[in-house]
N, C-alpha and C positions, 0 to 999 in steps of 0.2 A: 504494500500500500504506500502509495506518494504523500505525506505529507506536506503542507503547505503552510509555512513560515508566516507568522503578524509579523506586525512592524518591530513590536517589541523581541520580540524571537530574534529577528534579525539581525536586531542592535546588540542580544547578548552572541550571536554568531559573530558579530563582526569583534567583537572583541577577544574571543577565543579566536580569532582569525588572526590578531596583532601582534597577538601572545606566540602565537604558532608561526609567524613570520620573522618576531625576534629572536624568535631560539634557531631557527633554519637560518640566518642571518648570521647571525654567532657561528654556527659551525660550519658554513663557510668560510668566514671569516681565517678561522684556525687551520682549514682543510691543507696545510703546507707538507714537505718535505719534511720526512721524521717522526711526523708526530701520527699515534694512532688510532685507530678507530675506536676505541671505549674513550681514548680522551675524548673524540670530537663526542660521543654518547654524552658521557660527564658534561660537558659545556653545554650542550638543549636542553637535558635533564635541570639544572642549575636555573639556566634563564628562566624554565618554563616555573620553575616551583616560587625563583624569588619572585614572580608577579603573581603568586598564589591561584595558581592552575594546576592542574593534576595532568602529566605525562597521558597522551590519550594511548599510548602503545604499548605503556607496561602493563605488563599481563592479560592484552588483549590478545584472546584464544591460547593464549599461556606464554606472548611474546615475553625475552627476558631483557628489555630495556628499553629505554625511554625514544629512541630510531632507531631506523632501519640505514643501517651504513653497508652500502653496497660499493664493492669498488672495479674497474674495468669492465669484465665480462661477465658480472654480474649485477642483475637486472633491479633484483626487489629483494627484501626481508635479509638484507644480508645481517647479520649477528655482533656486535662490537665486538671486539677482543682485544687485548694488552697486547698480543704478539705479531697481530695484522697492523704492521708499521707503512704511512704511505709512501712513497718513497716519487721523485721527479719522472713526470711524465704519466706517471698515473690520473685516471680520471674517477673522483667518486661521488657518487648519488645521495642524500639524506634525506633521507625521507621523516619525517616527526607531525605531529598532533599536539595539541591542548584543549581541554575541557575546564572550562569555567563557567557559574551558572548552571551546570545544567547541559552545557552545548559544546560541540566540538569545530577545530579549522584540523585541516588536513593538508598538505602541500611538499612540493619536495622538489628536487634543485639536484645539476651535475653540472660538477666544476672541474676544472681542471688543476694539480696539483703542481704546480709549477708552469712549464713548456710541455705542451704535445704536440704533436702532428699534426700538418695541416687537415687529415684524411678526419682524425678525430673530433679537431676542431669543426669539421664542418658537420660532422656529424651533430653535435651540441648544438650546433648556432642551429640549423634544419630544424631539434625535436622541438628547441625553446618557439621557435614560431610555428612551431605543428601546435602548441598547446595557447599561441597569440592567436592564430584562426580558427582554433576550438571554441574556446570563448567568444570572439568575432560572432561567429555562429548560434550563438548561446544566446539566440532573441525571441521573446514570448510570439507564439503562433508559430515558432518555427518547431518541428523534431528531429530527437537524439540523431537520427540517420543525418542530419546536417551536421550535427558535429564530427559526425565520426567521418563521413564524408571529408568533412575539409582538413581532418590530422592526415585520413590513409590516402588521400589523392596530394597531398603536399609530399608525406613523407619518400611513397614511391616514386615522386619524379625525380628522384634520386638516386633510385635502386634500393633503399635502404627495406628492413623487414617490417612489417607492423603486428607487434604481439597479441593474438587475436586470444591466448589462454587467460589473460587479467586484464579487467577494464577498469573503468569509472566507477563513481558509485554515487547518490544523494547523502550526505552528510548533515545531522541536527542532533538530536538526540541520543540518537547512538552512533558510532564514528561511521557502519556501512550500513546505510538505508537504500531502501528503492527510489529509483531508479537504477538496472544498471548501466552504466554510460562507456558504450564500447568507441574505439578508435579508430574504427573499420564502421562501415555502411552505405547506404545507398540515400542522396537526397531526399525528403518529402516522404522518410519509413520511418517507422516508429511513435513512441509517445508524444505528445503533443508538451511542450513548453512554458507551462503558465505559470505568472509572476508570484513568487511568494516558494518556489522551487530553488533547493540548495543542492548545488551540484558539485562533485569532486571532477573536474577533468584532468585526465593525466596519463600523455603520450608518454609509450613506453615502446622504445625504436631503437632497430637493432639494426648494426652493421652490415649484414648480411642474414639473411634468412627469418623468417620469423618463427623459428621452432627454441624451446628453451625448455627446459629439466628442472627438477629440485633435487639437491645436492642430500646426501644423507643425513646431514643435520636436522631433516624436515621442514627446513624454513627458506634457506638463501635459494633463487631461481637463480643459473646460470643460462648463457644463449650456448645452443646446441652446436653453432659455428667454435665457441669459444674467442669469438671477436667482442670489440665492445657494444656497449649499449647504451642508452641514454634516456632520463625518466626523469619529467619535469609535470608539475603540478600545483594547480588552484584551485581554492572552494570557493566557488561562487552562486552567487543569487541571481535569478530570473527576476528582470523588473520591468515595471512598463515603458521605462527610459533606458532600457538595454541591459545587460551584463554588471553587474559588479563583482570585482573582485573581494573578496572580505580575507585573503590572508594576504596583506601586504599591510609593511610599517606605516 
């Protein structure tokens, strides 16, 4: 069932939205050469509690930390650890949430850790505008099949894979509500778009092919190429004056 968001819903979304863009902010920030992945965990986790919000990903389905830090060839749910050190030229994903009020933001960012490759880099710049024409798209009367439409028709004119096993999702109440919001489809298909709709959109594109695994841990998705990939995301609200984004500072 789609929920639809009052004014006042909204206004406590958009500030789980702040909360959840300072902490992904932060661990970008840090995302350098040397330092590793339960640090950058440590740093969202921190931001998110000092503005008194609760980690929306600890122990969500039994996750064990506060993001998801994925690094190169892999995609989502990667696992912090003391011993996964980044190291120049790597590229990694952070994925985090915050609940406050009652309501959750959701979003998620891949940076580059020092210099990459042009090959890389264009990969990056490609998914961050697959997920600027996702939203572009994200206007009441229009449906989900436009969104996903205009991530899998950008991402391919590149060659690149579009991961059709994990999509979008609506975000309020609990971090994955309905709608699910895939990155693949066909114009003018799907659910219908009406204002008061909180949406998670978030291109998840892969180098090459779009087939990808989950690694024995149970959690971290790798791409079945073992090339990289790239996962970028915002919760946003459907309004009668277009898109807004609610997790940005």
């Amino acid at each position: 069932m789609i929920i639809l968001k009052t004014g006042k819903e909204l206004a406590l979304m958009a500030k789980a939205g702040r909360i959840t863009a300072e902490a992904l902010q932060a661990g970008i920030k840090a995302a350098k050469p040397g330092v590793s992945t339960w640090e950058l965990n440590r740093i969202v986790h921190d931001t998110i509690t000092s503005r008194g919000a609760t980690p929306s990903f600890l122990g969500l389905y039994g996750f064990p930390a506060a993001a998801c830090i994925s690094v190169n060839e892999e995609l989502i749910h990667g696992i912090p650890d003391k011993k996964h050190v980044l190291k120049e030229g790597d590229i990694v994903s952070i994925d985090c949430g915050a609940c406050i009020g009652g309501y959750h933001g959701d979003s998620a960012f891949t940076v580059a850790v020092g210099e990459t490759t042009p090959e890389v880099g264009k990969l990056l710049e490609v998914t961050q505008e697959c997920l600027r024409r996702g939203i572009a798209a994200a206007l009441a009367g229009n449906r989900l099949g436009d969104i996903g439409s205009a991530v899998q028709t950008y991402a391919e004119s590149f060659g690149y894979g579009v991961v059709r096993e994990y999509v979008g999702h609506g975000v309020g109440r609990k971090m994955h509500e309905d709608p699910e919001v895939p990155n693949y489809g066909k114009a003018g298909r799907g659910v219908r778009l009406m204002p008061g709709m909180t949406i998670a959109i978030e291109p998840m594109i892969n180098m090459k092919g779009e087939g990808v695994y989950t690694l024995d841990n149970d959690w971290t998705v790798v791409t079945e190429s073992g090339l990289p990939c790239a996962h970028f995301e915002h919760t946003i609200a459907i309004t009668d004056n277009g898109p807004v984004i609610l997790t940005q500072c």
